[in-house]
C-alpha positions as CSV (number, residue, x, y, z in Angstrom):
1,X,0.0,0.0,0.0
2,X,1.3,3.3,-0.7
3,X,-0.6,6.6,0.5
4,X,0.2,9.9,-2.2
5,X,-0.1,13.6,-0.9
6,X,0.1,16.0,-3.5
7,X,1.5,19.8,-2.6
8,X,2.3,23.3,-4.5
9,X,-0.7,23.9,-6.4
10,X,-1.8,27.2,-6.6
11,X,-3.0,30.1,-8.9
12,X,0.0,31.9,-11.1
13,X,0.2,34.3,-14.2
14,X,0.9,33.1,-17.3
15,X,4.2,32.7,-18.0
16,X,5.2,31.8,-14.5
17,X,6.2,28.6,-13.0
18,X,5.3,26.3,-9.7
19,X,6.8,23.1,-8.3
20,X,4.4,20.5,-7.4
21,X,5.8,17.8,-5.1
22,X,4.0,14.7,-4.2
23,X,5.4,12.4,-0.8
24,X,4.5,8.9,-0.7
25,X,4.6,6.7,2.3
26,X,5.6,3.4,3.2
27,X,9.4,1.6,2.1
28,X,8.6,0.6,-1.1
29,X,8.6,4.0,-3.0
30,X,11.6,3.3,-5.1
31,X,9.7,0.4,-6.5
32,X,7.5,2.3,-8.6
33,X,7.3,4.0,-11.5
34,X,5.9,7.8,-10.5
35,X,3.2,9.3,-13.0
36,X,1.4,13.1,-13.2
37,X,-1.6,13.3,-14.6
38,X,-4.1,16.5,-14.7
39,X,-8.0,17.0,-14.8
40,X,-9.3,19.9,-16.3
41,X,-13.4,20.8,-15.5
42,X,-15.5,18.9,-17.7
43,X,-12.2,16.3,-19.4
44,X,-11.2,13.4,-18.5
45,X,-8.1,12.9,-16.8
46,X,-4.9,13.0,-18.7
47,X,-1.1,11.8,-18.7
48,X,1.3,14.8,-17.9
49,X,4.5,12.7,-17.2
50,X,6.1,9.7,-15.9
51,X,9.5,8.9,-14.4
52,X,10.6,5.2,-14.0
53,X,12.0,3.7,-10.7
54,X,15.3,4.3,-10.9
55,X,14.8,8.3,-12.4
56,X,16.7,6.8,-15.5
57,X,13.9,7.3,-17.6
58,X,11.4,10.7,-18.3
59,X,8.6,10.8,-21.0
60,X,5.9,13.7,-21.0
61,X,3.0,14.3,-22.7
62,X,3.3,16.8,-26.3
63,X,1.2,19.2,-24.6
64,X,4.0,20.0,-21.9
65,X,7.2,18.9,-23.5
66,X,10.0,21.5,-23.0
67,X,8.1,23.2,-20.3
68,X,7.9,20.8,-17.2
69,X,9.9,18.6,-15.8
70,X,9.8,15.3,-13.8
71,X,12.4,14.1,-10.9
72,X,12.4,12.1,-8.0
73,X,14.5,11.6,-4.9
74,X,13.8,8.1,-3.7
75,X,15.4,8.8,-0.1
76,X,12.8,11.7,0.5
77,X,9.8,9.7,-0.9
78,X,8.8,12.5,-3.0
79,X,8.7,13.3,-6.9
80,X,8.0,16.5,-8.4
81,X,6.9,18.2,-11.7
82,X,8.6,21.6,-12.4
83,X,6.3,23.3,-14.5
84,X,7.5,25.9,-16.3
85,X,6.1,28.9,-19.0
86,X,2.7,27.9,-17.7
87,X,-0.6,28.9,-19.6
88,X,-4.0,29.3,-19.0
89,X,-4.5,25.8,-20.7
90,X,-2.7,24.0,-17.4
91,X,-5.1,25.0,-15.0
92,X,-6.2,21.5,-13.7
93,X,-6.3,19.2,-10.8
94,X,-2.8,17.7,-10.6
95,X,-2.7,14.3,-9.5
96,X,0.3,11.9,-8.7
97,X,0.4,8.1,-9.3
98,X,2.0,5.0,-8.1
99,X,2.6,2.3,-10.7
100,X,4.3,-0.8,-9.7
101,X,4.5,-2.2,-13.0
102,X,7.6,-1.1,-13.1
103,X,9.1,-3.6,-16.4
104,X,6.9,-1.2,-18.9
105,X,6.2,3.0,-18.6
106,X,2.6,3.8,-18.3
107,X,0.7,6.4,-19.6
108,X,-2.8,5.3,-19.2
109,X,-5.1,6.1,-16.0
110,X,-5.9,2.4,-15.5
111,X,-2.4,1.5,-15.2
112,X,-1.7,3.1,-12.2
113,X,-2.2,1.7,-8.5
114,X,-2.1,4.4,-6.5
115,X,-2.8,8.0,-6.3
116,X,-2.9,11.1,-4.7
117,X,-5.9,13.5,-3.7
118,X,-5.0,16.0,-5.8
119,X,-3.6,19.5,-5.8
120,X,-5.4,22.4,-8.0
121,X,-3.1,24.7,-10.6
122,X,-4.9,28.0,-11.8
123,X,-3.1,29.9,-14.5
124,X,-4.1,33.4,-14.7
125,X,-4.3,35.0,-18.6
């Protein structure tokens, strides 16, 4: 079992940046491969990034390539997602994931075990 708390949200300007940060509890943390995904009102939920167990590996949705960033330190428990030149189109719920299928990287919602409650991200035009 692993328990996800999302922090960092908030409301910005466009343009700006924030650093979301997500601790997970329990030993097991660097067993997983660590997603973000966002929900906008009215979509469905939606891949942001994914870093694998080890923080060898990023990918990131086309949508936020060049502009956010995944990273992890497995001592602290925690991941983050740098997000950077942020526009009104961001503003979601940000949610982190635990996926312990760690032998293949994820991008779909069903493929992930665990997850957090969410933290909102408002980008002001």
């Amino acid at each position: 079992q692993v328990q996800l708390v999302e922090s960092g949200g908030g409301l910005v300007q466009a343009g700006g940046s924030l650093r979301l940060s997500c601790a997970a509890s329990g030993r097991t943390f660097s067993r997983y491969n660590m997603g973000w995904f966002r929900q906008a009102p009215g979509k469905e939920r939606e891949f942001v990034a994914v870093i694998t167990w080890s923080g060898g590996r990023t990918y990131y949705a086309d949508s936020v390539k060049g502009r956010f960033s995944i990273s992890r330190v497995n001592a602290k428990n925690t991941v983050y997602l740098q997000m950077n030149s942020l526009k009104p189109e961001d503003t979601a719920v940000y949610y982190c994931a635990a996926d312990s299928s760690v032998s293949l990287v994820h991008s779909r919602v069903y493929e992930y075990d665990y997850w957090g409650q969410g933290t909102q991200v408002t980008v002001s035009s």
